[in-house]
C-alpha positions in Angstrom: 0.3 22.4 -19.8 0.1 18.9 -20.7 -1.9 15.7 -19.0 0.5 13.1 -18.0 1.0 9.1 -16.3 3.6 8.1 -13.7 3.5 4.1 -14.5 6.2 3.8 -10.7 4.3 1.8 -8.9 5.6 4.5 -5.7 3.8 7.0 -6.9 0.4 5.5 -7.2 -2.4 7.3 -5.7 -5.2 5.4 -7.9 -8.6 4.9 -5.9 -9.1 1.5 -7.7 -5.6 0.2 -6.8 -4.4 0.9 -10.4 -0.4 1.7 -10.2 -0.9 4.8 -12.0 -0.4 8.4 -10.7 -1.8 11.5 -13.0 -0.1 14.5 -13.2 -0.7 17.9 -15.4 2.3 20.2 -15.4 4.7 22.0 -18.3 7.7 19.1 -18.0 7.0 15.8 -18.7 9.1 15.0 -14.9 7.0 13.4 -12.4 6.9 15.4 -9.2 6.9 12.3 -6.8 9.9 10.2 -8.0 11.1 12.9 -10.8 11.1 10.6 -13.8 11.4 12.2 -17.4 10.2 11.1 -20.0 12.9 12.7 -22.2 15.0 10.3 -20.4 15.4 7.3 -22.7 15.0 4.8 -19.8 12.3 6.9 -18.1 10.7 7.5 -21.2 8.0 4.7 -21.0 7.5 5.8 -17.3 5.9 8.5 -17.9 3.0 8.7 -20.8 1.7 11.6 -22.1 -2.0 11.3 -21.6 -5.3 12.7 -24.3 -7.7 14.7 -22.6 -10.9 12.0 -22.3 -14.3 13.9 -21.5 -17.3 11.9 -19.8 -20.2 12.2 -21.6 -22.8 11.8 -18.9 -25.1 8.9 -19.5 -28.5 9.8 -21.2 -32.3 8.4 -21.1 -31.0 6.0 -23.8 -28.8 3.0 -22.7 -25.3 3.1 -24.9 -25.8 6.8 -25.5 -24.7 9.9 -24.0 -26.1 13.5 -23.9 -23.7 14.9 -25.8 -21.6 16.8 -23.9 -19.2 17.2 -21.7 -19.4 17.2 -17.7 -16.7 19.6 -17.5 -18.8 22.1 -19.6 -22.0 21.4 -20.5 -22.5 24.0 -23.0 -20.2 22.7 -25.2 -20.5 19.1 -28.0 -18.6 16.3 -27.3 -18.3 16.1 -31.5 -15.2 16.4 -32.1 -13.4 16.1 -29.0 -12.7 12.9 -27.2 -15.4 11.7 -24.5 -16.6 8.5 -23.5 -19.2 7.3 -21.1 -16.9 4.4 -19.5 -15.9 6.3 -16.0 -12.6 4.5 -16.4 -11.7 5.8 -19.7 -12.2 9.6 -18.4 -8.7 11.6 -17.7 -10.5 15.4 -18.0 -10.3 16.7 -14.4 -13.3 18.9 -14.7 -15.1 15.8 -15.5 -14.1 13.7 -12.9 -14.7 16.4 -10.2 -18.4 16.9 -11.6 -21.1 16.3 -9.9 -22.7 14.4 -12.7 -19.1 12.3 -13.1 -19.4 11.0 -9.0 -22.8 10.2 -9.2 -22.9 8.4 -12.5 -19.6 6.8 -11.3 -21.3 5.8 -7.6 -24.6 4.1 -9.3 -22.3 2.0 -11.6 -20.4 0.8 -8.9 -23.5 -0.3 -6.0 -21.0 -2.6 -4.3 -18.4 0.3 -2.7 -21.5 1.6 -0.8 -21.2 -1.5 0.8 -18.8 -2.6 3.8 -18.9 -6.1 4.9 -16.4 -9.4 4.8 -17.0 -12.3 2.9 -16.0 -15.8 3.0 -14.8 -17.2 -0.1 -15.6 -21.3 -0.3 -13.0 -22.9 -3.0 -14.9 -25.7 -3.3 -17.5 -24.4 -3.9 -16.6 -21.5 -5.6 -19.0 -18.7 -4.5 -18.6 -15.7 -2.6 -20.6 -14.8 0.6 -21.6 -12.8 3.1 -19.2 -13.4 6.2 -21.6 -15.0 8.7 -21.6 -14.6 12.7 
């Protein structure tokens, strides 16, 4: 089984508006448009993707603990992992408890839900008022 990237923009499914959909499965085809990327002109359609662990954020900024969400008995040495919530492909890791939370502190402004009025002129961003 192999971790994989539909590029189509159709297919996009990406919470943060990337125009990427991720796909595990045996065949490189896509199961919502059915690209292959042993098609020559599918082939850059479809990537094949490294497993990327999150390595959940320790007591020391820049450093993590040293394992992976997905299984925390187990090193990160020698596997991939990363701390950049971004960067992280592993399903188990994103689906972690310890992945969402992380992932919901670094990002303080999606808790919030309000317009804003952009002034040009100005160039600033603010609250929406009345």
């Amino acid at each position: 089984m192999g971790l994989w990237r539909c590029c189509n923009e159709n297919c996009s499914t990406d919470p943060a508006g990337r125009l990427i959909f991720d796909f595990e499965a045996d065949e490189p085809v896509c199961p919502k448009c059915g690209c292959d990327h042993r098609k020559p002109l599918e082939a850059n359609v479809i990537v094949k993707l490294e497993a990327i662990h999150f390595d959940p954020p320790s007591h020391v900024k820049g450093r993590g603990l040293g394992y992976p969400a997905c299984r925390p008995e187990k090193s990160v040495l020698g596997s991939h992992a990363s701390g950049v919530h971004d960067a992280v492909t592993c399903r188990g890791c994103r689906e972690s408890e310890v992945f969402k939370s992380s992932y919901a502190a670094s990002r303080p402004w999606d808790a919030t839900d309000h317009e804003v009025e952009i002034d040009f002129q100005k160039m600033i961003v603010a609250p929406k008022k009345g």
